[in-house]
Every structure is written in structure tokens, then in C-alpha cells.
C-alpha positions in Angstrom: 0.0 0.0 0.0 1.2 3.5 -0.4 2.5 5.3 2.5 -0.4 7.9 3.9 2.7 9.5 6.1 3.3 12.7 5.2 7.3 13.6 4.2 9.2 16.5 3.7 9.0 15.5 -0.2 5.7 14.8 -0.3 4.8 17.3 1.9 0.8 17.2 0.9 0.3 13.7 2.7 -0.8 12.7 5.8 -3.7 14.4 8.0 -3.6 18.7 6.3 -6.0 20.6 8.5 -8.2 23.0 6.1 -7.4 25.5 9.0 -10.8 27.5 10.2 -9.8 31.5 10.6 -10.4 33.0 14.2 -12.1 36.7 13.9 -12.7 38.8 16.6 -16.1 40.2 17.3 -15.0 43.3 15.0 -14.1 40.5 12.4 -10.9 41.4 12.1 -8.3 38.6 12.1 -6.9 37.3 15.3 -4.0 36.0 13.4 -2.5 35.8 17.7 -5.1 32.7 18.3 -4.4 31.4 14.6 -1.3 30.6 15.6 -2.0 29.4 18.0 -4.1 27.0 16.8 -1.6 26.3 13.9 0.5 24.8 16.8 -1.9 23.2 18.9 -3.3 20.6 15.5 0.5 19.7 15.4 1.0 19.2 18.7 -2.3 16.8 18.4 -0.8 14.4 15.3 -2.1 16.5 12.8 0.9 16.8 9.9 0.4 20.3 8.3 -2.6 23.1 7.5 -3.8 24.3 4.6 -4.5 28.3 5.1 -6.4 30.2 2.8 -9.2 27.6 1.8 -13.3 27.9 2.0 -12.8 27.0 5.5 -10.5 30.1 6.1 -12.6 32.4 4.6 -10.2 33.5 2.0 -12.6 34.9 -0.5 -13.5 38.0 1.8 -9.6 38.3 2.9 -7.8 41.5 1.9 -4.8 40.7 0.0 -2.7 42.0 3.0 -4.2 39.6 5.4 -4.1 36.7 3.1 -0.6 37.0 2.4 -0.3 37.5 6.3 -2.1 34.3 7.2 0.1 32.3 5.6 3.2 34.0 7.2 1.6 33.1 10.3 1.2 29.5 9.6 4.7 29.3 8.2 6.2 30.3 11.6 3.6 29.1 14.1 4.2 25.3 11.5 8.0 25.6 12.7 8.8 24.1 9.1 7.1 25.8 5.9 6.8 22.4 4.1 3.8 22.1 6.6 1.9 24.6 5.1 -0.1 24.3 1.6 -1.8 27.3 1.1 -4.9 27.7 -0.7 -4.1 29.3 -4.1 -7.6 30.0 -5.8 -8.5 33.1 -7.7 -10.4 34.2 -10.0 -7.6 34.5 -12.4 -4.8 32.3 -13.5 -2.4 35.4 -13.1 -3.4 36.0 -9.8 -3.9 31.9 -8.9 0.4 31.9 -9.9 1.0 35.3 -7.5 -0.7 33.6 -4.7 1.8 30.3 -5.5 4.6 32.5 -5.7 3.9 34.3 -2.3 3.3 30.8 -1.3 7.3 29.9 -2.1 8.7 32.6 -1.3 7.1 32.2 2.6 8.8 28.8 2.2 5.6 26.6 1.8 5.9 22.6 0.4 2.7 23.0 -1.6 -0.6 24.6 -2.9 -4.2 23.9 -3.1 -5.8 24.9 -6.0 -9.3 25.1 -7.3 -10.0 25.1 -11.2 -11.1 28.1 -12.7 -14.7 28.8 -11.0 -16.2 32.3 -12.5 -16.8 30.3 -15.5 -17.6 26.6 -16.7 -14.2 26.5 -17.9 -13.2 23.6 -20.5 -10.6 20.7 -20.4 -8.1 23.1 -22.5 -8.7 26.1 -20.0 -8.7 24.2 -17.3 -5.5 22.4 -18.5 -3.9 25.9 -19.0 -4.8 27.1 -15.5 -3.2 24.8 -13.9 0.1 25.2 -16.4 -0.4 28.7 -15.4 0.1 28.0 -11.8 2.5 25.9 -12.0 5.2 28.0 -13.2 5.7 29.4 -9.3 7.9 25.8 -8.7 5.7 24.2 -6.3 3.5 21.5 -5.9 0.2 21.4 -6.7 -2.3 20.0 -5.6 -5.8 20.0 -7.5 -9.0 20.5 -5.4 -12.1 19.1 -7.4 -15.3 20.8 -6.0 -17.8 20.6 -9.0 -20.7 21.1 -6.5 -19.6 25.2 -6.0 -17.3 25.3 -8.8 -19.3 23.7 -11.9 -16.3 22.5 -13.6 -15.6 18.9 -12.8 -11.9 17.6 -12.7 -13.2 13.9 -13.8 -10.6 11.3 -13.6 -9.6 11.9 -16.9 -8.8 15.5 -17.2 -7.1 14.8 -14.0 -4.8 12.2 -16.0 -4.4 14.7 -18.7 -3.2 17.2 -16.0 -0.9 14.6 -14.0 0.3 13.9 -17.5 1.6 17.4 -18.0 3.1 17.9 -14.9 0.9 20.2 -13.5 -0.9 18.5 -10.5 0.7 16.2 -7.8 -2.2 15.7 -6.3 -6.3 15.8 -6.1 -8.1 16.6 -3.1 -11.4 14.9 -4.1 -14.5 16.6 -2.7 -17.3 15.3 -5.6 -18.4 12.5 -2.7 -18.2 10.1 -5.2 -15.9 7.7 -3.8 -16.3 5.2 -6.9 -13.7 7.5 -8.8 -10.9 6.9 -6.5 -10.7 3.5 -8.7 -11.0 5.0 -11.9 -8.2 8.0 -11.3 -5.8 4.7 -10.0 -6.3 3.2 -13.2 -6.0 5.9 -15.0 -3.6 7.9 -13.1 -1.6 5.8 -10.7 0.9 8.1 -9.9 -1.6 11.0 -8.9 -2.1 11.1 -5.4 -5.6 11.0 -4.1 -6.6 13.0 -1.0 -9.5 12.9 0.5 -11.2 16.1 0.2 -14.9 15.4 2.2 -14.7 14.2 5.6 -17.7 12.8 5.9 -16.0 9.9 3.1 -13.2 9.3 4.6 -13.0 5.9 5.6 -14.3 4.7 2.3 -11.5 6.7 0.6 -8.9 5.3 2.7 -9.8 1.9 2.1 -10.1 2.8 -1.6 -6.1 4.4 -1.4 -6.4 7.3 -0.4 -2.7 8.8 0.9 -3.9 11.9 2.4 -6.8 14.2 3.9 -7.6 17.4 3.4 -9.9 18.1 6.2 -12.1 20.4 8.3 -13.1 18.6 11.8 -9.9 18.5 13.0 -10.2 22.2 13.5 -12.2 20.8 16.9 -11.3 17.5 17.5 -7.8 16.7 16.3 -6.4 14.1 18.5 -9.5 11.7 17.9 -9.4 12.4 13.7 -5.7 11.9 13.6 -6.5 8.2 15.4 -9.2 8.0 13.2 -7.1 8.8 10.0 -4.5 6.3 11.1 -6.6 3.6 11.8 -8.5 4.4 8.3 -5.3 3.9 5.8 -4.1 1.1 7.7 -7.6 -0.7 7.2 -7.7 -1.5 11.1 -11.1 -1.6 10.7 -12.0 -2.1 14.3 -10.7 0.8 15.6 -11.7 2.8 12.6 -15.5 2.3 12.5 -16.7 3.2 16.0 -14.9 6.5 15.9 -16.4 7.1 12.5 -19.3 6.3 13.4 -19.3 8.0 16.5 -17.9 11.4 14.7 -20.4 11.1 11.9 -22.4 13.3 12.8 -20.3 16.5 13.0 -18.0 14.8 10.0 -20.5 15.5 8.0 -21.1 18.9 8.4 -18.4 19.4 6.3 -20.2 18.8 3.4 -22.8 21.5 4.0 -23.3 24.7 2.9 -22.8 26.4 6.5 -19.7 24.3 7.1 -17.4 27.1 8.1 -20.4 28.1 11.1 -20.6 24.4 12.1 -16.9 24.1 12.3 -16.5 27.0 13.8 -19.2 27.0 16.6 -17.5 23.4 17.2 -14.3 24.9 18.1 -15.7 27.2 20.4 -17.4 24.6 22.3 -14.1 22.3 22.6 -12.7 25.7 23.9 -10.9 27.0 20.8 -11.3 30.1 19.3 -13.3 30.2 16.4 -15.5 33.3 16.5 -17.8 34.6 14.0 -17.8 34.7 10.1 -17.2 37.5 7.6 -20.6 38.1 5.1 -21.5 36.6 3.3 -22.0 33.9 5.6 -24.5 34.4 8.5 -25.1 32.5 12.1 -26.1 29.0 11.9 -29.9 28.9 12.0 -31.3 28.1 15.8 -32.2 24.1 14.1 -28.9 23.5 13.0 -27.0 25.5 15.7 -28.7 23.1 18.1 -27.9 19.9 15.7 -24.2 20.8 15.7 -24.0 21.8 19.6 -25.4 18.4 20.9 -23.1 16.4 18.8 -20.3 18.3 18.9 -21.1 18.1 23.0 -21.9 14.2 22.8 -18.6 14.2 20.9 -17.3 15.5 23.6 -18.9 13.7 26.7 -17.5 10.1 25.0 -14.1 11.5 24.6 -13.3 12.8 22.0 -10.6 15.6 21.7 
């Protein structure tokens, strides 16, 4: 089986916490308890974070704090090849600045979305990723056809591993039948898994890495759970999945950054509010996300 341990040279395996932003009640960022938290999902056997991704907020970041943000993670990491930024723009131009920033803070990779103001075509899509590629790092694809509309299938994710563009795909369509496909297809093209709520069935499938959003509350249980996933120790995996369920799959809502969020707070790590467009969690899902994240809680999970 292929190692799921993250390395300094393939420094996009292993458990990569989609890190949450904290905001103050101003909603400015508290990049303080960021770092913070950067250092206590390390110091809980997760490998790395992934800044700058829907979970972070990024789209309604300034271009100062973005670039800032990653700094932060960089140092608070202890060892940049931690870090793999999110590098999604609306432009290809601007996708390659934000890989380029990425290197030059001393990251080991990037997360990039395809184009998504646009249903962009195999040829565009292709070029995008070319595009961002230039910078020198690694990156890693992140297929979201749900919120994007363009849909890296395991073909055009062949064609891109075969230009030596992508490294990687973090795979967020839920559909874990394609993790076969892109194996035969692509062998060499690591798959991630990009939804937590399909983890286990990814890791069975092969799956070398996770790109994910619960540990952002409960990060010494998921890293248990993610080892105990890839090595196919089946006992151990299922009752915590099963048990975790619940909140996992929160991550594939809409509100995900609020459930996450509100999550943290609970456990008793700062999360705070979110920047509009996104509102409170409704008083039915707030209360849905509370008790489990508390029954979470109360059977020991941390």
C-alpha cells in the first residue's frame, strides 16, 4: 500500500487541516489565536494546515491579510513544508501570485481550485493549472464541482498529472467510486481525501492523504481516526467514525465554516464569528451541531 505519512517530499500527505480562521467580534483577524491554533493541531498528530481555503474564509480576505495568514502559519508550523496554502483566484495570473507568495514564505505546496467564475473547459482548465505551475511548487488539484461547476473527472485529472501540473487531487465530488478510476488511470496521482464525511471509504479505496475540516475541533481523535483508516484496522476505525459522523458530516454543507466554527468554540478554541456573506447558523442547526459536537465531547473525544 502506499505510504499515507506525510514527508518533507511529499509534503501534501498525511492528515492537512483546512485551518478555520479566528475573527474577533469586530471580524478582524486574530491571526494571535491562529497561531495558536496552527501549533496546537501539530502538537495533536495532525501533519500540516492548509490556510487560505473555504474553510478560512479567503474569499472576503484583503490581500494583505491573506498573504499574512500564511506567514503566520509558516512560523507558528516551525517548518514551511507544513503549510499548503490555498491558491484559488479568479484568475490564472493571480492563482500563480498567490503560488509565488506561497514559495517565497517557504511553503511545500498549494491547493488549487479550477477556474470557477466560468464553466471552464478541459483546455482552459489544462492551461490554469500550467499557469500556476510556473511558481515551482507543488500542486495539488482540489475538485469541487458542487460550488465550482467545472468537474476535474478522472480523466482531465490524467491529462493534467500527464503534464506535470498536478501532484495531487483533493477529491470533494463525494463520489468515492472515482478513487478507482483515477488509480487506473492515473496511478501516480495522489488521491486526497477532500470530504470528511467519506473518509473511511476513501482510505480503504487508497487514499494517501486528507484534506480536512473537523480537526479544526477534535484533532487528537481524527488523527487516530485517519490512522486507523489507511491502515484498514477496521475495528478501531469504525466506531470512531461512526461516532464522529455526525459532525464529519457537516463538512459537506453549505454552513460548514459556522458548524466548524461554533465546534471549536465549544471544545474551547477560538473560532468566532464569520465575515458576510456567511451568516449565524440557523437556531435548528445550531442546536444539531452543539449536541453532537457536545456528545462528541462527553465520550471523549478531543
Amino acid at each position: 500500500m502506499t505510504s499515507a505519512t506525510w514527508t518533507p517530499d511529499r509534503p501534501w500527505r498525511g492528515l492537512m487541516v483546512a485551518t478555520a480562521l479566528p475573527l474577533r467580534t469586530d471580524l478582524s483577524v486574530d491571526y494571535d489565536a491562529y497561531a495558536a491554533h496552527v501549533r496546537h493541531l501539530i502538537d495533536n498528530g495532525c501533519d500540516g494546515v492548509v490556510p487560505n481555503g473555504s474553510l478560512g474564509e479567503y474569499q472576503t480576505l484583503t490581500a494583505d491579510e491573506r498573504a499574512r495568514v500564511v506567514r503566520t502559519a509558516v512560523e507558528a508550523a516551525g517548518d514551511g513544508a507544513r503549510v499548503m496554502p490555498g491558491a484559488s483566484a479568479y484568475g490564472s495570473a493571480e492563482s500563480r501570485r498567490w503560488a509565488e507568495q506561497a514559495a517565497e514564505a517557504g511553503c511545500g505546496s498549494v491547493l488549487l481550485l479550477p477556474p470557477n467564475t466560468y464553466r471552464a473547459d478541459a483546455r482552459a482548465v489544462r492551461d490554469h493549472y500550467a499557469e500556476a505551475a510556473k511558481a515551482g511548487l507543488p500542486v495539488v488539484a482540489y475538485n469541487n464541482p458542487l460550488d465550482t461547476r467545472v468537474d476535474l473527472t478522472p480523466d482531465l485529472l490524467a491529462d493534467l498529472h500527464g503534464d506535470g501540473t498536478v501532484v495531487a487531487v483533493k477529491e470533494f465530488s463525494g463520489d468515492v467510486r472515482r478513487a478507482y478510476e483515477i488509480a487506473e488511470l492515473a496511478p501516480d496521482l495522489d488521491l486526497l481525501i477532500g470530504a470528511d464525511d467519506v473518509l473511511l471509504e476513501l482510505a480503504v479505496a487508497g487514499a494517501v492523504g486528507w484534506i480536512a475540516g473537523y480537526p479544526n475541533a477534535f484533532p487528537a481523535t481524527c488523527a487516530e481516526l485517519y490512522a486507523a483508516a489507511c491502515a484498514r484496522d477496521l475495528d478501531t476505525a469504525l466506531p470512531l467514525y461512526r461516532s464522529l459522523h455526525p459532525l464529519l458530516r457537516q463538512d459537506s454543507k453549505t454552513e460548514f465554516v459556522q458548524a466548524i466554527k461554533l465546534s471549536m468554540d465549544i471544545v474551547g478554541r477560538v473560532g468566532g464569528p464569520t465575515r458576510p456573506p456567511r451568516s449565524p447558523l440557523s437556531g435548528a442547526t445550531e442546536a444539531l451541531v452543539r449536541s453532537a459536537t457536545e456528545k462528541a465531547m462527553a465520550a471523549g473525544q478531543h
